[in-house]
C-alpha positions as CSV (number, residue, x, y, z in Angstrom):
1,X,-20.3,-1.8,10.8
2,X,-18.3,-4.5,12.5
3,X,-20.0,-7.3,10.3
4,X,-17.7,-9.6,8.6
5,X,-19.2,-8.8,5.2
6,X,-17.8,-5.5,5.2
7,X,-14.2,-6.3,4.5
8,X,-15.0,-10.7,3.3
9,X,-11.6,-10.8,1.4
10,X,-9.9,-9.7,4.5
11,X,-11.8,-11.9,6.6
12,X,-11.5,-14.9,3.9
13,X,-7.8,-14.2,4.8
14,X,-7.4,-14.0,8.5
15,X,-9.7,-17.4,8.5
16,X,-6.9,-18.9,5.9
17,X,-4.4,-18.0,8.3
18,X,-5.9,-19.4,11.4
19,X,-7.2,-22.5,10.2
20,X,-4.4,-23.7,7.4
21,X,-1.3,-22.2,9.2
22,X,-2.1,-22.7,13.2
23,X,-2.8,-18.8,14.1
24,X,-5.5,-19.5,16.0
25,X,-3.6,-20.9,18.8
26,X,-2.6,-18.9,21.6
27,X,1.7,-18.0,22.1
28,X,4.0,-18.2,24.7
29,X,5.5,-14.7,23.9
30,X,4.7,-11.7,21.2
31,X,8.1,-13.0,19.4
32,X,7.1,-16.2,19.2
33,X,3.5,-15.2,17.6
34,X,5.5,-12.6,15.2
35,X,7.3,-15.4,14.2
36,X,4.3,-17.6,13.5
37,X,2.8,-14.7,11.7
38,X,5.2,-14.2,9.4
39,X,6.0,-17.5,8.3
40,X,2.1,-18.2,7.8
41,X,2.1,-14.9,5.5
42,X,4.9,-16.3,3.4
43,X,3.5,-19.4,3.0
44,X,0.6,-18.0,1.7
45,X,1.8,-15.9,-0.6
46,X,5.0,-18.1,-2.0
47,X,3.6,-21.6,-1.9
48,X,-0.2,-21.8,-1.7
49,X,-2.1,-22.1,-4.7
50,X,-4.3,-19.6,-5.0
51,X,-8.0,-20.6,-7.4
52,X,-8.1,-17.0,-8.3
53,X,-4.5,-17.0,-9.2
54,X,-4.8,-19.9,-11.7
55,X,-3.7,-22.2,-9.2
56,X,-0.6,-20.1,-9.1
57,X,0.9,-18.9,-6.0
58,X,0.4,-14.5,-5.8
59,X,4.3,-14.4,-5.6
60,X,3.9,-16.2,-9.2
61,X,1.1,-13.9,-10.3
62,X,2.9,-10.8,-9.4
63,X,6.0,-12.1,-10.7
64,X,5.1,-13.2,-13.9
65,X,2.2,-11.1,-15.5
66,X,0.3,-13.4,-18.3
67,X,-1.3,-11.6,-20.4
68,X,-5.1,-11.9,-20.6
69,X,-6.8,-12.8,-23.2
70,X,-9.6,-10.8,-24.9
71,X,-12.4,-12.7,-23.0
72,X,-10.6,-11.8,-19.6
73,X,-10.2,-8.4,-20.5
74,X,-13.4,-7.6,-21.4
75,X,-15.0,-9.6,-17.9
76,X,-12.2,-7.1,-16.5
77,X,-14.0,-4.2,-17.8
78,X,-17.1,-5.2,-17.2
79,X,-16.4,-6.3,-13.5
80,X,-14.4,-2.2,-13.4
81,X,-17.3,-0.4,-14.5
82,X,-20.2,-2.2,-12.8
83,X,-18.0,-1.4,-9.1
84,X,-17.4,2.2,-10.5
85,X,-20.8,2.7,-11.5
86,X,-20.0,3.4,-15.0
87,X,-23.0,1.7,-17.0
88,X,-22.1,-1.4,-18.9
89,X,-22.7,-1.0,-22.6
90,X,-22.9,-4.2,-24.8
């Protein structure tokens, strides 16, 4: 353990953060980092773009639920089974 590649979306993340939104800095106080930390978040999740959102922010996403189509669905269920170990049947 302790390798990035355990947890990558949370490390894609916290690399996000520190490189696009200035956390990798270091802060005068814990109030003034708290500060930084939570405007960062909201950034992220109400005005950034997201490529696996559609180019949509995750507030949108989350928001507004599209519905998938039938191609989507069924890489959905494929993608579910093949990480639960249910067999994929064509």
């Amino acid at each position: 353990s302790g390798s990035p590649y355990d947890n990558a979306i949370a490390e894609r993340i916290n690399g996000i953060l520190k490189t696009e939104f200035g956390l990798h800095e270091t802060f005068g106080s814990f109030e003034q980092a708290k500060k930084q930390v939570e405007s960062a978040i909201s950034k992220y999740n109400y005005l950034r773009p997201h490529f696996s959102c559609g180019l949509k922010t995750p507030q949108y996403k989350h928001a507004y639920v599209e519905p998938r189509t039938p191609k989507q669905n069924q890489d959905y269920l494929n993608h579910s089974q093949v990480n639960s170990g249910i067999p994929v049947t064509e």
